[in-house]
PDB file of N, CA, C, O and CB in Angstrom:
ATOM      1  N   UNK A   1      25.897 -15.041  -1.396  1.00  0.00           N
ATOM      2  CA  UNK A   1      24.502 -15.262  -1.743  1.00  0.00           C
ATOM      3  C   UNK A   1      24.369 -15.176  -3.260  1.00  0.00           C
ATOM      4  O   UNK A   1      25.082 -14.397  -3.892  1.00  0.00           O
ATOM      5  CB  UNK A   1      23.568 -14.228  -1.032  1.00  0.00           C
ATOM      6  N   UNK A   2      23.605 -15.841  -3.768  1.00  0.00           N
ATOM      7  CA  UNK A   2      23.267 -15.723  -5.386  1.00  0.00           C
ATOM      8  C   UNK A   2      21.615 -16.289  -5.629  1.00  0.00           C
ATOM      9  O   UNK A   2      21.096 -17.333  -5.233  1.00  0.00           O
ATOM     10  CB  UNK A   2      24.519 -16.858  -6.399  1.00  0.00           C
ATOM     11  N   UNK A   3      21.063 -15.213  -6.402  1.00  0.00           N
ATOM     12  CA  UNK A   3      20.222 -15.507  -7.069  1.00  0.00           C
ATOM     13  C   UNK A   3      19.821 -15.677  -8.259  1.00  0.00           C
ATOM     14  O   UNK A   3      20.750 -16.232  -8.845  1.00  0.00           O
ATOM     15  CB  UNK A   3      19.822 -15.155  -6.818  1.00  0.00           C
ATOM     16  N   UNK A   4      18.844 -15.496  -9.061  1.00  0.00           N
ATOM     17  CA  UNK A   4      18.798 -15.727 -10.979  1.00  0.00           C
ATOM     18  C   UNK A   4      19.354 -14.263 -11.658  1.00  0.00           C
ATOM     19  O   UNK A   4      19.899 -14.172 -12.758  1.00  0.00           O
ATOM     20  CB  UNK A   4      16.742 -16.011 -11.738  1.00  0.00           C
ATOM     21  N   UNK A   5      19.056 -13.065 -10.652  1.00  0.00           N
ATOM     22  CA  UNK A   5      19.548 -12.086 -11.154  1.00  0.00           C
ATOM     23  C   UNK A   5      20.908 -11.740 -10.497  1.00  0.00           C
ATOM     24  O   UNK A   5      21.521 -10.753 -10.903  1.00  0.00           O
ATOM     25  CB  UNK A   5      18.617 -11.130 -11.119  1.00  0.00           C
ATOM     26  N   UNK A   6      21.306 -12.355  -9.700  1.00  0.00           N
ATOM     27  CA  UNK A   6      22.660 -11.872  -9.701  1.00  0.00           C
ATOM     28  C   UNK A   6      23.543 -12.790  -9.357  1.00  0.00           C
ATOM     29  O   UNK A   6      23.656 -12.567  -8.152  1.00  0.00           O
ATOM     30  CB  UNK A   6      22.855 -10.830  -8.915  1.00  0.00           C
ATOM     31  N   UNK A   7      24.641 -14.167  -9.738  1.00  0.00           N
ATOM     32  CA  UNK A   7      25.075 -14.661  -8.981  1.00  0.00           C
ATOM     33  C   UNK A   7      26.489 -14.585  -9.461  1.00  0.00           C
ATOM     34  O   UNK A   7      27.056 -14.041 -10.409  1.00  0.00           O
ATOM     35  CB  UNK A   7      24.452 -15.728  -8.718  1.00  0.00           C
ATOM     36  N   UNK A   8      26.960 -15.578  -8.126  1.00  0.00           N
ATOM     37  CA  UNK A   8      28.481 -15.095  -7.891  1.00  0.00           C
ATOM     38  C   UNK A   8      29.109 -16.565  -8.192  1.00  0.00           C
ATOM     39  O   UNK A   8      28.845 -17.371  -7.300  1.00  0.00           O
ATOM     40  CB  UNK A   8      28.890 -14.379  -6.115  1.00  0.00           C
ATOM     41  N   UNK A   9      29.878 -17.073  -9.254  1.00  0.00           N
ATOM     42  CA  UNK A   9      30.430 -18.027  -9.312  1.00  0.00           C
ATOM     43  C   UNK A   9      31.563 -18.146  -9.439  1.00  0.00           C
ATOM     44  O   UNK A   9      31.957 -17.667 -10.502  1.00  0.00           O
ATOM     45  CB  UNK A   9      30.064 -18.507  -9.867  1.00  0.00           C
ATOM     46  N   UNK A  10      32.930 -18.930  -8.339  1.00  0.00           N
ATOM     47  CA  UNK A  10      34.219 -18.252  -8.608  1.00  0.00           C
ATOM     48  C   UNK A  10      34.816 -17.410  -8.787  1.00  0.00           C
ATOM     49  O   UNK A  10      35.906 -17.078  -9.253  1.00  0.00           O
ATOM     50  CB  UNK A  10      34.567 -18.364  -9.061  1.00  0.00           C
ATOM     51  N   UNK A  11      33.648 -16.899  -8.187  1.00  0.00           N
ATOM     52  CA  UNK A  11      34.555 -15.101  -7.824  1.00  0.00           C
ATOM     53  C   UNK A  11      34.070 -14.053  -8.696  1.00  0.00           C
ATOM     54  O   UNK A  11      33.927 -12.850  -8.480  1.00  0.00           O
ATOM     55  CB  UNK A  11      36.469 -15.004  -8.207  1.00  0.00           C
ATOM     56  N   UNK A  12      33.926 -14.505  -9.360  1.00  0.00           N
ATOM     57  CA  UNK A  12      32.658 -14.154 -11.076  1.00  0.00           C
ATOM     58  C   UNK A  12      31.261 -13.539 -10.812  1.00  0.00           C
ATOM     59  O   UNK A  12      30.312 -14.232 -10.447  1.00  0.00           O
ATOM     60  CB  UNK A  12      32.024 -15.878 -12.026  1.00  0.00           C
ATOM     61  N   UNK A  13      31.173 -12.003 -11.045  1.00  0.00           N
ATOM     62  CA  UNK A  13      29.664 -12.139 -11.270  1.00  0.00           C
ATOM     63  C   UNK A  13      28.832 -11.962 -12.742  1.00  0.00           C
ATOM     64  O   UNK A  13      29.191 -11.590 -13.859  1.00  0.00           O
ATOM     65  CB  UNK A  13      29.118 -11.125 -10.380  1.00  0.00           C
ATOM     66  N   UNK A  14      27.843 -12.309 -12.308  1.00  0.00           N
ATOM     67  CA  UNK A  14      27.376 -12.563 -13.486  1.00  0.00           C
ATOM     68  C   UNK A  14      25.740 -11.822 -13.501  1.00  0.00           C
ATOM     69  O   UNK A  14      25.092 -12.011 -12.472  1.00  0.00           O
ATOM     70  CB  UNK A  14      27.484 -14.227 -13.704  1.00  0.00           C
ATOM     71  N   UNK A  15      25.222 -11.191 -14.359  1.00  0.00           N
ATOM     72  CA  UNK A  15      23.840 -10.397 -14.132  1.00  0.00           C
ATOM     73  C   UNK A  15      23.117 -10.819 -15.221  1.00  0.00           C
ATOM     74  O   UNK A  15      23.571 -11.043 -16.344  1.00  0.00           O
ATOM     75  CB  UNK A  15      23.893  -8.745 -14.088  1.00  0.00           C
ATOM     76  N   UNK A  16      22.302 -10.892 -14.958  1.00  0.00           N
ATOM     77  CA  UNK A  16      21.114 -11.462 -15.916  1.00  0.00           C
ATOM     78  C   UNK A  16      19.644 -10.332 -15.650  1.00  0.00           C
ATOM     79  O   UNK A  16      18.744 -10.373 -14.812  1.00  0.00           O
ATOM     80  CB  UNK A  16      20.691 -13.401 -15.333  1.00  0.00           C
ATOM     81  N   UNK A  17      19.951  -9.322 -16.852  1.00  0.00           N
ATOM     82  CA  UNK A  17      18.850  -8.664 -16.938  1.00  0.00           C
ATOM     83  C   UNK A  17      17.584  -9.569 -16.941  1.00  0.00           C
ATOM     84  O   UNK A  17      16.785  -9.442 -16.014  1.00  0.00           O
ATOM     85  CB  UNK A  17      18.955  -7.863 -18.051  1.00  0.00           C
ATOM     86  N   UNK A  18      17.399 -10.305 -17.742  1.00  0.00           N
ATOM     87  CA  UNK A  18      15.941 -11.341 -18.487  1.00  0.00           C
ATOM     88  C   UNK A  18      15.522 -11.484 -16.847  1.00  0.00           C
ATOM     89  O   UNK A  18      14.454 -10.947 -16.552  1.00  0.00           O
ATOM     90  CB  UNK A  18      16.392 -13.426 -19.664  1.00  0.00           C
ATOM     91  N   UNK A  19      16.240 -12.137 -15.791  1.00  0.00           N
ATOM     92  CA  UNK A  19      15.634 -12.328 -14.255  1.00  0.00           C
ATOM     93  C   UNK A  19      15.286 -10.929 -13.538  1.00  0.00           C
ATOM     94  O   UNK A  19      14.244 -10.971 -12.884  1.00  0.00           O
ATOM     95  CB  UNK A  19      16.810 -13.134 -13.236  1.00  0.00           C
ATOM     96  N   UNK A  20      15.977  -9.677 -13.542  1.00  0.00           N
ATOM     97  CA  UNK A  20      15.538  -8.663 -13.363  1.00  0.00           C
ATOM     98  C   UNK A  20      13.811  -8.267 -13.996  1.00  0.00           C
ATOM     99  O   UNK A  20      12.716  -8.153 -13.446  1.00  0.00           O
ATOM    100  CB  UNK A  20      16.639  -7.958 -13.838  1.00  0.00           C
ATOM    101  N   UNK A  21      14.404  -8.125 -15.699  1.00  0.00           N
ATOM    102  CA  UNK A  21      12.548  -8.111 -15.785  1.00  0.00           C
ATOM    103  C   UNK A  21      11.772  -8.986 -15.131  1.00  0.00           C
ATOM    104  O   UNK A  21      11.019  -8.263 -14.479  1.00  0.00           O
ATOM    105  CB  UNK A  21      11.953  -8.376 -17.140  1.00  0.00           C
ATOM    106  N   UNK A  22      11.459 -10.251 -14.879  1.00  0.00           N
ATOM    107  CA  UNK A  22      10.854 -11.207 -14.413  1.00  0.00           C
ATOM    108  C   UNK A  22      10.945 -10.630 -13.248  1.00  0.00           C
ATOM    109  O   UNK A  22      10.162  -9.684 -13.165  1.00  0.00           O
ATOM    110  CB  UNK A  22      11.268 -12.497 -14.624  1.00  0.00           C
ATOM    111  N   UNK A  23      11.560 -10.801 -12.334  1.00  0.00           N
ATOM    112  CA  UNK A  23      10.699 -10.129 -10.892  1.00  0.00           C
ATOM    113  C   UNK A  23      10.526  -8.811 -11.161  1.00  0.00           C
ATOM    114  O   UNK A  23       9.386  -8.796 -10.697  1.00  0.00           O
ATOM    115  CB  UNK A  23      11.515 -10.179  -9.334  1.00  0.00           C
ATOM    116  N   UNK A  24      10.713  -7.534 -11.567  1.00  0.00           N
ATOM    117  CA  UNK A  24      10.598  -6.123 -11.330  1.00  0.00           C
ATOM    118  C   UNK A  24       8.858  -6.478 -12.527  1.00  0.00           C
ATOM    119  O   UNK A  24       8.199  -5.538 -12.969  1.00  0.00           O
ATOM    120  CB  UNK A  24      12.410  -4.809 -12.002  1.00  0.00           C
ATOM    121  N   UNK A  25       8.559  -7.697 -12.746  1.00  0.00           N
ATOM    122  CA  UNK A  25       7.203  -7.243 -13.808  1.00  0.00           C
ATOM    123  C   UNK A  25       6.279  -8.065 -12.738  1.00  0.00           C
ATOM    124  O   UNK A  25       5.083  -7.828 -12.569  1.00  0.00           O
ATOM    125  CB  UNK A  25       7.159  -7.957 -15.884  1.00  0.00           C
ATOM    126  N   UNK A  26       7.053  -9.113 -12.012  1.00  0.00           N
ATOM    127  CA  UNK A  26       5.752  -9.769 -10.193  1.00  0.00           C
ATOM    128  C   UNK A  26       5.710  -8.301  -9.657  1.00  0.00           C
ATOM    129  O   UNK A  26       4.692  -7.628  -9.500  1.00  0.00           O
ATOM    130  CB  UNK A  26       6.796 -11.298  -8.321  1.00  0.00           C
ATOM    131  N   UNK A  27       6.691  -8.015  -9.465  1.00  0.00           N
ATOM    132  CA  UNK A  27       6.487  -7.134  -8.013  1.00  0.00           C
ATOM    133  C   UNK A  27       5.888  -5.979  -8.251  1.00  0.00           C
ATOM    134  O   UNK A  27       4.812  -5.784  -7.686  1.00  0.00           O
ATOM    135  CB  UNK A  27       7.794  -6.722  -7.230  1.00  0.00           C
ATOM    136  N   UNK A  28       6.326  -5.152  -8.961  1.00  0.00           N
ATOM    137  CA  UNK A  28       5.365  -3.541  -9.348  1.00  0.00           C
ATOM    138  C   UNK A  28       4.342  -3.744  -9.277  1.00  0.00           C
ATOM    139  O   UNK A  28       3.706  -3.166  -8.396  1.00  0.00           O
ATOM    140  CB  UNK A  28       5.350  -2.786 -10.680  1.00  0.00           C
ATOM    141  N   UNK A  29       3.685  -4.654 -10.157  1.00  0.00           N
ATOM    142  CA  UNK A  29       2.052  -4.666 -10.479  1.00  0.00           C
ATOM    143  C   UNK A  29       1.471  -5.325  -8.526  1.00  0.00           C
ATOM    144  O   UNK A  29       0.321  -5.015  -8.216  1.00  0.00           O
ATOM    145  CB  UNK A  29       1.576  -6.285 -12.343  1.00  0.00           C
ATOM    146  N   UNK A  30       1.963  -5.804  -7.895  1.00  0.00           N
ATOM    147  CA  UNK A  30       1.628  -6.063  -6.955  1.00  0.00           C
ATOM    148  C   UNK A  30       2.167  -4.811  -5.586  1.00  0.00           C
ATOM    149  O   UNK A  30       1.500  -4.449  -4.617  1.00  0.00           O
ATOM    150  CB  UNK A  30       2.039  -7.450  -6.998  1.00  0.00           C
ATOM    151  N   UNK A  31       2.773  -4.630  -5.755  1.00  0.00           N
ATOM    152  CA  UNK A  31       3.557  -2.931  -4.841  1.00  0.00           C
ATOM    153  C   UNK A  31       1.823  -2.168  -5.469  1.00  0.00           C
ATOM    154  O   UNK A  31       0.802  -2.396  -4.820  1.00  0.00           O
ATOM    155  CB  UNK A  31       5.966  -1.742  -6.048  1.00  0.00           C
ATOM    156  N   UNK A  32       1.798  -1.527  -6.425  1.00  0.00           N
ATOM    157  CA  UNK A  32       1.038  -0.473  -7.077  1.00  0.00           C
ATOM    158  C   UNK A  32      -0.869  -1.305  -6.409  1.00  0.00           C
ATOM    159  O   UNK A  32      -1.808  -0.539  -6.193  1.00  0.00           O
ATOM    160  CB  UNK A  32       1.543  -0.446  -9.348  1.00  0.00           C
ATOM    161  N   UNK A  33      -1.017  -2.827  -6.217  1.00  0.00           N
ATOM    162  CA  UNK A  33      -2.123  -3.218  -5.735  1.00  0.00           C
ATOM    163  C   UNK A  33      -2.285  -2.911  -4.802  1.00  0.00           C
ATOM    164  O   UNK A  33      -3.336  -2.475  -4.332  1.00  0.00           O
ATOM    165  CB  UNK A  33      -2.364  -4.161  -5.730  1.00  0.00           C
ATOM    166  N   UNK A  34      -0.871  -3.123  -4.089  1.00  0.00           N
ATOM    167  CA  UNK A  34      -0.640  -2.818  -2.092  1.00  0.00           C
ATOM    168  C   UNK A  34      -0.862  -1.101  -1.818  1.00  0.00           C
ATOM    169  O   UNK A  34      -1.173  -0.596  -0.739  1.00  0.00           O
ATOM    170  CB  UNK A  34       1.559  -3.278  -1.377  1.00  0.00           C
ATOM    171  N   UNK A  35      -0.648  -0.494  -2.905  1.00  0.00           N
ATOM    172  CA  UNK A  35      -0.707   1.004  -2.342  1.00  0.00           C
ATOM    173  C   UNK A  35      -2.269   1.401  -2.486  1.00  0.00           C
ATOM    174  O   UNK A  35      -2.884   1.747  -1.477  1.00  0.00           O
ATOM    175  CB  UNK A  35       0.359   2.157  -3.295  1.00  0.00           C
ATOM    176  N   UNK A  36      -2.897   1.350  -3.733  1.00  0.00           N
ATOM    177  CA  UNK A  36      -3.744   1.326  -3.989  1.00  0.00           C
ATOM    178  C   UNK A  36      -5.562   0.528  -2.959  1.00  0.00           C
ATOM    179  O   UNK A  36      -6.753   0.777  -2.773  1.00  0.00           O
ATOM    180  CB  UNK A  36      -3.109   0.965  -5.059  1.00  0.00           C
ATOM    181  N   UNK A  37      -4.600  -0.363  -2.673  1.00  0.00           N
ATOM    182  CA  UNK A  37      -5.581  -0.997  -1.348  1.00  0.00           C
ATOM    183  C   UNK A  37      -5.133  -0.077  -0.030  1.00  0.00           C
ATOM    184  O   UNK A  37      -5.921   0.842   0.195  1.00  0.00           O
ATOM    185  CB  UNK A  37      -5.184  -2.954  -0.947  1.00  0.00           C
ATOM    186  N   UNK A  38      -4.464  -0.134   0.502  1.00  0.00           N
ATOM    187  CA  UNK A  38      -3.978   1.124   1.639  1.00  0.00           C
ATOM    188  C   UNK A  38      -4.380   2.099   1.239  1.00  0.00           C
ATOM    189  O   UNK A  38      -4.016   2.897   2.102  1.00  0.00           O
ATOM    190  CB  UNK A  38      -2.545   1.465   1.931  1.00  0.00           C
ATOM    191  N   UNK A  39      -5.117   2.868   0.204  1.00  0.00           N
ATOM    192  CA  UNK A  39      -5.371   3.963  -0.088  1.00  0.00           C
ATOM    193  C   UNK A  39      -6.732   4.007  -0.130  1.00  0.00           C
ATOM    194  O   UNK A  39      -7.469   4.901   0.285  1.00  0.00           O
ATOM    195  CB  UNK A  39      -4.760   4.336  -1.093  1.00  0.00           C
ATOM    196  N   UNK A  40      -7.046   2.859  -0.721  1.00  0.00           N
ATOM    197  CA  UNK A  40      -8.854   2.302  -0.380  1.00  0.00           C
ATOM    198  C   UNK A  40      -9.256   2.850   0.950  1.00  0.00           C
ATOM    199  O   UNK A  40      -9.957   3.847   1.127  1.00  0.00           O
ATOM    200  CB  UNK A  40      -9.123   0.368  -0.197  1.00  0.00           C
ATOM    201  N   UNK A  41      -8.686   2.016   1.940  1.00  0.00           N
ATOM    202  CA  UNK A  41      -8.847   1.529   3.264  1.00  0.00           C
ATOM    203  C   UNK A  41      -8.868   3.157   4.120  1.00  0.00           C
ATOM    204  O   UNK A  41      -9.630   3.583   4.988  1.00  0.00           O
ATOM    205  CB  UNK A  41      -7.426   0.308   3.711  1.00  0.00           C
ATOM    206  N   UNK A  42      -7.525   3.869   3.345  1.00  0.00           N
ATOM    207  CA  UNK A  42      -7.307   5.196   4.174  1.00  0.00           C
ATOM    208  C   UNK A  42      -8.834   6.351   3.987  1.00  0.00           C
ATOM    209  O   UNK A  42      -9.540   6.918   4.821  1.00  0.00           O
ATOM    210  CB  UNK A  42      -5.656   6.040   3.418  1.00  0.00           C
ATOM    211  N   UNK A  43      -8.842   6.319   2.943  1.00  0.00           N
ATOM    212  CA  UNK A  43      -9.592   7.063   2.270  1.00  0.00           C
ATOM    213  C   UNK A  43     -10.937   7.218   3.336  1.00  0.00           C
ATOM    214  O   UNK A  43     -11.190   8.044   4.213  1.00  0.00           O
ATOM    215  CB  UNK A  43      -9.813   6.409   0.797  1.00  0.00           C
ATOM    216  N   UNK A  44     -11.770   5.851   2.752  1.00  0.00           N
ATOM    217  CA  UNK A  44     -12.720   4.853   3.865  1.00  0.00           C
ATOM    218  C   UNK A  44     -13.226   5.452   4.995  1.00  0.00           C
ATOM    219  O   UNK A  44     -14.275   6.042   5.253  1.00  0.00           O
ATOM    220  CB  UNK A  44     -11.939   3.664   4.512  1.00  0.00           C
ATOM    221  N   UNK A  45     -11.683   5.002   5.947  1.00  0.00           N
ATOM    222  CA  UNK A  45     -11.986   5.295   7.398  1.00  0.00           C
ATOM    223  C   UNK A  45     -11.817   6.804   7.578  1.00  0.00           C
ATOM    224  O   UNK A  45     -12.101   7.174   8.717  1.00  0.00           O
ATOM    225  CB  UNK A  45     -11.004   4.472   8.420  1.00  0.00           C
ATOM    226  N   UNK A  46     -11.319   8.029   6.512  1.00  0.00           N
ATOM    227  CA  UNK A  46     -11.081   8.695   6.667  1.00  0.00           C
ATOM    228  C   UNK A  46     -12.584   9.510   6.898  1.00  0.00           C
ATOM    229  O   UNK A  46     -13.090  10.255   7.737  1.00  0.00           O
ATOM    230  CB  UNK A  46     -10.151   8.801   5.934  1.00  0.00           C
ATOM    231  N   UNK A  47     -12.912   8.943   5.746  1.00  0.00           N
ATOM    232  CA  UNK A  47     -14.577   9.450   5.764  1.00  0.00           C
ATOM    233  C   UNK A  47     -15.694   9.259   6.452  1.00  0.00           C
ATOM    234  O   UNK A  47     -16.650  10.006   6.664  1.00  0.00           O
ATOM    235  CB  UNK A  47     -15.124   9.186   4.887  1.00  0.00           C
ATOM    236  N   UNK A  48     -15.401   7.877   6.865  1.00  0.00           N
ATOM    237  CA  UNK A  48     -16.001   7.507   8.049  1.00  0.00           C
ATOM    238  C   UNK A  48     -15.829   8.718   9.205  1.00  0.00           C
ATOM    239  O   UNK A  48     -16.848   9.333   9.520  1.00  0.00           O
ATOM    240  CB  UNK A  48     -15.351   6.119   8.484  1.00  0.00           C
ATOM    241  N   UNK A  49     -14.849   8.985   9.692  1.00  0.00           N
ATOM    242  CA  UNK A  49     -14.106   9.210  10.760  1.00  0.00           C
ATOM    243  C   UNK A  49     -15.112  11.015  10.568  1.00  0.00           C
ATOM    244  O   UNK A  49     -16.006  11.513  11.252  1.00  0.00           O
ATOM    245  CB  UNK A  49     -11.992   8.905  10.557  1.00  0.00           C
ATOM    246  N   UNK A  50     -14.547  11.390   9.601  1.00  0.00           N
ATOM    247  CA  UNK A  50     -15.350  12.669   8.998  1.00  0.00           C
ATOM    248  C   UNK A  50     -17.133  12.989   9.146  1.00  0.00           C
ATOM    249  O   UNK A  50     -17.608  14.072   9.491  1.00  0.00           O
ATOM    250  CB  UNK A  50     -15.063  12.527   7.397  1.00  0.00           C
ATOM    251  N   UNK A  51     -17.932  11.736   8.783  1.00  0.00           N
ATOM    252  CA  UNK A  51     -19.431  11.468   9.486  1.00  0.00           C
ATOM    253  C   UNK A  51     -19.795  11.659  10.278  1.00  0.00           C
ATOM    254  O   UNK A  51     -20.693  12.444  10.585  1.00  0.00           O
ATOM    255  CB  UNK A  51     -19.883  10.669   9.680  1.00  0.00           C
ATOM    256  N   UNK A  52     -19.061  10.835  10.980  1.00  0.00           N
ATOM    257  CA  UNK A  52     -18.969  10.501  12.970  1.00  0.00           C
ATOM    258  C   UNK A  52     -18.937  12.124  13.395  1.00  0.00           C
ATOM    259  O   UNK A  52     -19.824  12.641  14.075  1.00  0.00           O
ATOM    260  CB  UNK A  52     -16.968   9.420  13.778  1.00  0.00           C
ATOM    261  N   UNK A  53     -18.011  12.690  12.988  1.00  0.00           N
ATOM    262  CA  UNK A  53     -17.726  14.155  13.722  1.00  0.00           C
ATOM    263  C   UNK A  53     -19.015  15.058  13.269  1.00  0.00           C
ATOM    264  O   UNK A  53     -19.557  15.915  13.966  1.00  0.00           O
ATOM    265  CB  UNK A  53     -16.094  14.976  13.133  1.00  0.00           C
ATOM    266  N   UNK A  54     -19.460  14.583  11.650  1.00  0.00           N
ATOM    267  CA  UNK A  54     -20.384  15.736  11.176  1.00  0.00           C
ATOM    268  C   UNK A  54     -21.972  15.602  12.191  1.00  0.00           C
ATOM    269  O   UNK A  54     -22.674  16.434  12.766  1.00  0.00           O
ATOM    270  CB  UNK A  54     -20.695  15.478   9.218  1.00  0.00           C
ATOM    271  N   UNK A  55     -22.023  14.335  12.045  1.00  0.00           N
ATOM    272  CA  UNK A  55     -23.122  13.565  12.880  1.00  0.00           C
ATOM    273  C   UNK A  55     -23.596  14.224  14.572  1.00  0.00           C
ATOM    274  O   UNK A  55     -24.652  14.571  15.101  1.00  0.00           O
ATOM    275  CB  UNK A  55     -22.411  11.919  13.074  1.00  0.00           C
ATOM    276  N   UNK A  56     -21.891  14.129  15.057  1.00  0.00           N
ATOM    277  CA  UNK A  56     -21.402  14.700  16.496  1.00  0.00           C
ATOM    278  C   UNK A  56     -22.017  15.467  16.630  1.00  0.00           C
ATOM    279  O   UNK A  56     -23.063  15.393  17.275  1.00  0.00           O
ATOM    280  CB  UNK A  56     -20.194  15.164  16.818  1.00  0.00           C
ATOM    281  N   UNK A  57     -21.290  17.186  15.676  1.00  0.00           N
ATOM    282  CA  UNK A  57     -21.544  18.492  15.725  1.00  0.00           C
ATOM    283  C   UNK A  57     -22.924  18.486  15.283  1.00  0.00           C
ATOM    284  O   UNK A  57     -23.603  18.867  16.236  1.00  0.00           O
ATOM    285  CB  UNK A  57     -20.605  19.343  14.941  1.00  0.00           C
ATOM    286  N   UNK A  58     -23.685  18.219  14.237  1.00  0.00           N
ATOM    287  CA  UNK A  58     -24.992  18.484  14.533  1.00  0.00           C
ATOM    288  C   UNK A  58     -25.556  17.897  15.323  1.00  0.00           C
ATOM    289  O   UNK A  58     -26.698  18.308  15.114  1.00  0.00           O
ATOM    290  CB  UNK A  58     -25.652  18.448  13.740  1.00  0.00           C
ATOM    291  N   UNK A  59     -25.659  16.990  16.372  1.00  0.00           N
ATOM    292  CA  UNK A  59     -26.925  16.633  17.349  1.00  0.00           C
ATOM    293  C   UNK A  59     -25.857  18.060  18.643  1.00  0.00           C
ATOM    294  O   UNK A  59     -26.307  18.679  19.607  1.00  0.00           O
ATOM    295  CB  UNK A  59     -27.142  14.096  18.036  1.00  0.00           C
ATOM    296  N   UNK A  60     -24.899  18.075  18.239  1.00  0.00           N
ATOM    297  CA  UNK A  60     -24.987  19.122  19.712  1.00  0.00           C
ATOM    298  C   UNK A  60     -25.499  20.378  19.028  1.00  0.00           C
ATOM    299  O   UNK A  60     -25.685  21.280  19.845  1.00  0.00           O
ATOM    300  CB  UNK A  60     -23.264  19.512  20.671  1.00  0.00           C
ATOM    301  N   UNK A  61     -25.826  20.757  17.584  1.00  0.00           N
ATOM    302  CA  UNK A  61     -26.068  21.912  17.614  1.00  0.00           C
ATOM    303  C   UNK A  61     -27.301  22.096  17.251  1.00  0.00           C
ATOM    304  O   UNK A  61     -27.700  23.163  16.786  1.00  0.00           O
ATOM    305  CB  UNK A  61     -25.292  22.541  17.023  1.00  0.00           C
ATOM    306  N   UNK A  62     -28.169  20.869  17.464  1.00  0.00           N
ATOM    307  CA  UNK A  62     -30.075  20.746  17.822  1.00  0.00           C
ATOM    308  C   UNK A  62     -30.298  20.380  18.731  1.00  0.00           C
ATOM    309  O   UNK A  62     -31.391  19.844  18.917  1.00  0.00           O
ATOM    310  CB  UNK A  62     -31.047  19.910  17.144  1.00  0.00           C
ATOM    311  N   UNK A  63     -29.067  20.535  20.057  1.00  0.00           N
ATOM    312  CA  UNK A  63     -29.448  20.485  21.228  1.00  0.00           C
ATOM    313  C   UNK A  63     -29.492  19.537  22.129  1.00  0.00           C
ATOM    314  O   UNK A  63     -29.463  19.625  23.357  1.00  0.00           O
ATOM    315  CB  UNK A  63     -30.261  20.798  21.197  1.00  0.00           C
ATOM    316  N   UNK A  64     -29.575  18.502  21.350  1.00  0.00           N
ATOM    317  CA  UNK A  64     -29.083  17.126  21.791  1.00  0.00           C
ATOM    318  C   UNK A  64     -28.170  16.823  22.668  1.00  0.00           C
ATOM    319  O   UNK A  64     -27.229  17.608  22.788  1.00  0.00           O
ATOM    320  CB  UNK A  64     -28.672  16.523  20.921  1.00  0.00           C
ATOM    321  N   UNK A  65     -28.216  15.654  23.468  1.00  0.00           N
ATOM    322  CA  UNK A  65     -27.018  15.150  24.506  1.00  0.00           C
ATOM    323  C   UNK A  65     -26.131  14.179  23.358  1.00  0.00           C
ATOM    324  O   UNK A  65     -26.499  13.407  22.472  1.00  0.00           O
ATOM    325  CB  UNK A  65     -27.741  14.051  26.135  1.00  0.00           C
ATOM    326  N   UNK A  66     -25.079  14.529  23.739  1.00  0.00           N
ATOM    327  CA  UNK A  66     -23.408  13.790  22.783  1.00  0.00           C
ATOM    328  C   UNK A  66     -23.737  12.902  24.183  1.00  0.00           C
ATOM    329  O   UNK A  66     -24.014  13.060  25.372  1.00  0.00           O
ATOM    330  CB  UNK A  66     -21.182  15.029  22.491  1.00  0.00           C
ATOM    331  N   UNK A  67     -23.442  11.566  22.896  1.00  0.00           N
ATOM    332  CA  UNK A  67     -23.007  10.195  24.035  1.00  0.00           C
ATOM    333  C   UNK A  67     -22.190   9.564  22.780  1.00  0.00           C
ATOM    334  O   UNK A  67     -21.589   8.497  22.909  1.00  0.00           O
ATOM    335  CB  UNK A  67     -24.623   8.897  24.868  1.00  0.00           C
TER     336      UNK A  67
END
């Protein structure tokens, strides 16, 4: 297999930092978007999830029917 950062010609390899930077400068900034959105999202429903329960416990503790 060979790509821009690493290929194999005649047995030869050959590395090309310059293609390393070039993808490791796509991909981070897009990895660090992907975590950062999953962290959005976690956060979110976390709090959501946290409401729902606060919401819960007080109507049962004014007596209320939980449905």
């Amino acid at each position: 297999m060979s790509t821009d950062i690493l290929q194999f010609t005649n047995n030869q390899e050959d590395f090309s930092p310059r293609a390393l930077q070039i993808y490791l400068a796509v991909t981070i900034p897009f990895m660090v978007l992907t975590f950062a959105a999953w962290r959005i999202v976690y956060v979110y429903t976390k709090k959501r999830e946290q409401t729902k329960e606060n919401e819960k416990v007080a109507r049962t503790a004014s007596g209320d029917s939980v449905v």
